[in-house]
N, CA, C and O atoms as a DFTB+ gen file, in Angstrom:
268 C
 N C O
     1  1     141.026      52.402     249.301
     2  2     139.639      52.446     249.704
     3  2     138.738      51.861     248.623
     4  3     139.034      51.944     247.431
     5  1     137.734      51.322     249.026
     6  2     137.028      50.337     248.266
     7  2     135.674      51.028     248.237
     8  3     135.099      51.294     249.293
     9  1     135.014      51.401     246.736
    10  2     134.031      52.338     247.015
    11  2     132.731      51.504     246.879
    12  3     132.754      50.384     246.368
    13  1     131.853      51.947     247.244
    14  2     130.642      51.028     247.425
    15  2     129.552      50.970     246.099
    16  3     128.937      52.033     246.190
    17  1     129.208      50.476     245.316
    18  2     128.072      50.569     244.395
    19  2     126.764      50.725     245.249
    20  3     126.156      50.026     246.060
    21  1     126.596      52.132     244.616
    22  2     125.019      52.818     244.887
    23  2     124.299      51.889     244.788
    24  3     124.552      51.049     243.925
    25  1     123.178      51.738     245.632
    26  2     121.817      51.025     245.615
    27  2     120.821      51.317     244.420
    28  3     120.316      52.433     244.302
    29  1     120.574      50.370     243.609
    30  2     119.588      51.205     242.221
    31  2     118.009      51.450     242.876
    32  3     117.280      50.540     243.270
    33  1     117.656      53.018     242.886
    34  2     115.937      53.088     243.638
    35  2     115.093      52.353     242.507
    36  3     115.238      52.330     241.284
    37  1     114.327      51.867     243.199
    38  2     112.938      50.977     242.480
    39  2     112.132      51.992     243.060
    40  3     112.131      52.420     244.214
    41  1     111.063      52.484     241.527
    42  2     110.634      53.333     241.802
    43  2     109.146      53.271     241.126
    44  3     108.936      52.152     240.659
    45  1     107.900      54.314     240.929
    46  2     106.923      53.811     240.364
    47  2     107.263      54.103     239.104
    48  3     108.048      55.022     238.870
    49  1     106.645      53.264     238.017
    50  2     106.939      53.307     236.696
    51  2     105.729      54.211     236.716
    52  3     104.797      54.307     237.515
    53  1     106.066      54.935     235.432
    54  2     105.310      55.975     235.097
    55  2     104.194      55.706     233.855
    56  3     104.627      55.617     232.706
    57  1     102.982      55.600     234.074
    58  2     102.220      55.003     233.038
    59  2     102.312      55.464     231.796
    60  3     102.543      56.624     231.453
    61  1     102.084      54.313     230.972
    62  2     101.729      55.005     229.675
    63  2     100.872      55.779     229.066
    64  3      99.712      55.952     229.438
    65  1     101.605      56.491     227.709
    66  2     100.927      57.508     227.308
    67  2      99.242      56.762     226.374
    68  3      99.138      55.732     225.708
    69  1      98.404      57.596     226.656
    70  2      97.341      57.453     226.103
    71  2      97.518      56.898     224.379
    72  3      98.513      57.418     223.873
    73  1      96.977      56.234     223.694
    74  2      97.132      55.904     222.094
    75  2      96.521      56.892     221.849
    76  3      95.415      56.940     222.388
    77  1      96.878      57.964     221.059
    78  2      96.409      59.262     220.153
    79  2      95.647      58.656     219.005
    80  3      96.089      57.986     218.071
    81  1      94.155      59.103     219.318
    82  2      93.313      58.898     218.324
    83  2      93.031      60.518     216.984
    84  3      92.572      61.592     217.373
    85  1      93.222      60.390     216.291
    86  2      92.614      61.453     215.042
    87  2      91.265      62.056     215.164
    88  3      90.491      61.171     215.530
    89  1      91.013      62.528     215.100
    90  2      89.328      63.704     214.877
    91  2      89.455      63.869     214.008
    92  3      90.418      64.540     213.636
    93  1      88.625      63.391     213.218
    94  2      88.504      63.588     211.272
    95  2      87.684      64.909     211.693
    96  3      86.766      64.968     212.511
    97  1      88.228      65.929     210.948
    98  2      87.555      67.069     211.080
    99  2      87.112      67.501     209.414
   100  3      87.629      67.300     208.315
   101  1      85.615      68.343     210.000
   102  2      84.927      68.112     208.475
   103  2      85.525      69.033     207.712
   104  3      86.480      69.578     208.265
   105  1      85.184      69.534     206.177
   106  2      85.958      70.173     205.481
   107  2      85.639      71.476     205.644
   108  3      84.421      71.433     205.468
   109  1      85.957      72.811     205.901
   110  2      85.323      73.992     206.005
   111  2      84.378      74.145     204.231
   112  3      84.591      73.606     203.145
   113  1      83.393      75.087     204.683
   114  2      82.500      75.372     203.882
   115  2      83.303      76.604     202.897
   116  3      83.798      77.561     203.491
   117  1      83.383      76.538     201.646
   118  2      84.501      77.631     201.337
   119  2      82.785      78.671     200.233
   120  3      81.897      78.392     199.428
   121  1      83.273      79.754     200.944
   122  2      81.846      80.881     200.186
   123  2      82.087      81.128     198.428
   124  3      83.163      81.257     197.844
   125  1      81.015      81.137     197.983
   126  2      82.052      81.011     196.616
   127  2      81.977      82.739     196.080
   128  3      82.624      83.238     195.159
   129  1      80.826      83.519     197.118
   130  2      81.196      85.031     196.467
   131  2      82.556      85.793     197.203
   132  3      83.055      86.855     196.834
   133  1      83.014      84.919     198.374
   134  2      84.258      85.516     198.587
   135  2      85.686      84.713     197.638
   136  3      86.169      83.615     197.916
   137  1      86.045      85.459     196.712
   138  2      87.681      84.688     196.184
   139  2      88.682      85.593     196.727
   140  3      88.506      86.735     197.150
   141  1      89.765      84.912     196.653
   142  2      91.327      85.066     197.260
   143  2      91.603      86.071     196.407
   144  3      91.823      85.672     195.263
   145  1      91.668      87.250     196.566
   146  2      92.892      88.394     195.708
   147  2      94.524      88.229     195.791
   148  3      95.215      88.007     196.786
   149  1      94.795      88.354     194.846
   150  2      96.502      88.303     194.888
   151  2      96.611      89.564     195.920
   152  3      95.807      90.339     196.437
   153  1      98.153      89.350     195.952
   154  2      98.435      90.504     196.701
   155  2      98.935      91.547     196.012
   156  3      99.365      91.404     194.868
   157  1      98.926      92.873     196.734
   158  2      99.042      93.802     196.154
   159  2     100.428      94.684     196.462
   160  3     100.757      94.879     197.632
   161  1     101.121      95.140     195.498
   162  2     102.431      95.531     195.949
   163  2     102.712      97.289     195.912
   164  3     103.731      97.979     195.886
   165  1     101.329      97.562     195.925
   166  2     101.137      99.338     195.691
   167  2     102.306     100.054     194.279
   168  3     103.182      99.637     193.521
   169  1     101.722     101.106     194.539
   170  2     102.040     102.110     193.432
   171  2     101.557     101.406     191.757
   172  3     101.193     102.191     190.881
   173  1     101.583     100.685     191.626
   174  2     100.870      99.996     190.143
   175  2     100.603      98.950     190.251
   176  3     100.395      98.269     189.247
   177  1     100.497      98.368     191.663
   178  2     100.057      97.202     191.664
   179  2     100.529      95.712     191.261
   180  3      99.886      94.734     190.879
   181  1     102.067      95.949     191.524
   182  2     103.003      95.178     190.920
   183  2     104.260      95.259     191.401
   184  3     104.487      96.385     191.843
   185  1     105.431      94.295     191.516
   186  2     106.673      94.445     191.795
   187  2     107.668      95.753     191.140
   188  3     107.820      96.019     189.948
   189  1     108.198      96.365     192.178
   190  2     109.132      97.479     191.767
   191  2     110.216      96.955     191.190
   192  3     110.900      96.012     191.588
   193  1     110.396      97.907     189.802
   194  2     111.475      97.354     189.299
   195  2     112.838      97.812     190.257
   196  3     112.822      98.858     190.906
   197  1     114.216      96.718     190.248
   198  2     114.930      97.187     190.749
   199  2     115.428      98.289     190.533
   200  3     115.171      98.824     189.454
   201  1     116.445      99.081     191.661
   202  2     117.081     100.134     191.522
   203  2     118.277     100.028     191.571
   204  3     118.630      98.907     191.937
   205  1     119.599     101.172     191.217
   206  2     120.809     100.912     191.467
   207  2     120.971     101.726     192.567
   208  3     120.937     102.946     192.407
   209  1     121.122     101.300     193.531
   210  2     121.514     101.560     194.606
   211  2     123.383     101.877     195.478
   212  3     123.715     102.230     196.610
   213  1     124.206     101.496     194.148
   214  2     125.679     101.820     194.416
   215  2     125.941     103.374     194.659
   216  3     127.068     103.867     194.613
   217  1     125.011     103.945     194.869
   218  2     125.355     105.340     194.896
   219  2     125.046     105.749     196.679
   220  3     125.214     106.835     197.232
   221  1     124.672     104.768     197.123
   222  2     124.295     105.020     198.595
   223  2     125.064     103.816     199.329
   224  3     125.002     103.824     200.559
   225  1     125.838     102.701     198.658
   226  2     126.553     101.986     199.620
   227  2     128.056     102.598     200.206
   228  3     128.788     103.459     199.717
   229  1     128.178     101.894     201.288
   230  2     129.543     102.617     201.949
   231  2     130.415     101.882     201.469
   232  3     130.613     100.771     201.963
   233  1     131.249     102.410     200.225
   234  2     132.253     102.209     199.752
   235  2     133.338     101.680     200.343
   236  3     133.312     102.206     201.456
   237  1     134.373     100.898     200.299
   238  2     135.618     100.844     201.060
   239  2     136.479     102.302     200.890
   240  3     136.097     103.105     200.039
   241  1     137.605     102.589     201.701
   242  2     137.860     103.648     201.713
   243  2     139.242     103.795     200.568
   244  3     139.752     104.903     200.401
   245  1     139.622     102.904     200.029
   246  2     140.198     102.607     198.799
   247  2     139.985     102.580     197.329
   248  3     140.768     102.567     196.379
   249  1     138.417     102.573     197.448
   250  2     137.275     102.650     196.276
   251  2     137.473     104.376     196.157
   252  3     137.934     105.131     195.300
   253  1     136.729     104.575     197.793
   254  2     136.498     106.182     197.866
   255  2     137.793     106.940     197.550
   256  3     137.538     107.941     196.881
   257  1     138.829     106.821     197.759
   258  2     140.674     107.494     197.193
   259  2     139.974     108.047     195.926
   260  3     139.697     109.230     195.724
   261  1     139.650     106.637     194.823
   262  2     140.064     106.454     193.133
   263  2     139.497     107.616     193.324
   264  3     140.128     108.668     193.232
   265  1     137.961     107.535     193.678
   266  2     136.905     108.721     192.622
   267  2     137.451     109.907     193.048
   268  3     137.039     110.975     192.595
């Protein structure tokens, strides 16, 4: 059996996209009695020093035997 090649549809082309123009946008007005505060990490106002925390991980149960 001899199969037939599909007919290719001619169809409407789909217009083109608009050329994207830029909006120069103006610069915001920045207040000068409001300034940026760092952030704050409570209790002194600063990064917690680390902790050792091996006393609360779940051990393997081969660790847990030794002790």
């Amino acid at each position: 059996m001899v199969q037939k090649k599909p007919k290719k549809k001619v169809g409407k082309k789909v217009a083109a996209a608009p050329l994207v123009v830029k909006k120069v946008e103006p610069k915001k007005v920045v207040n000068p009695l409001f300034e940026k505060r760092p952030k704050n990490f409570a209790i002194g106002q600063d990064i917690q020093p680390t902790r050792d925390l091996s006393r609360f991980v779940r051990w393997p149960k081969y660790i847990r035997i030794q002790r």
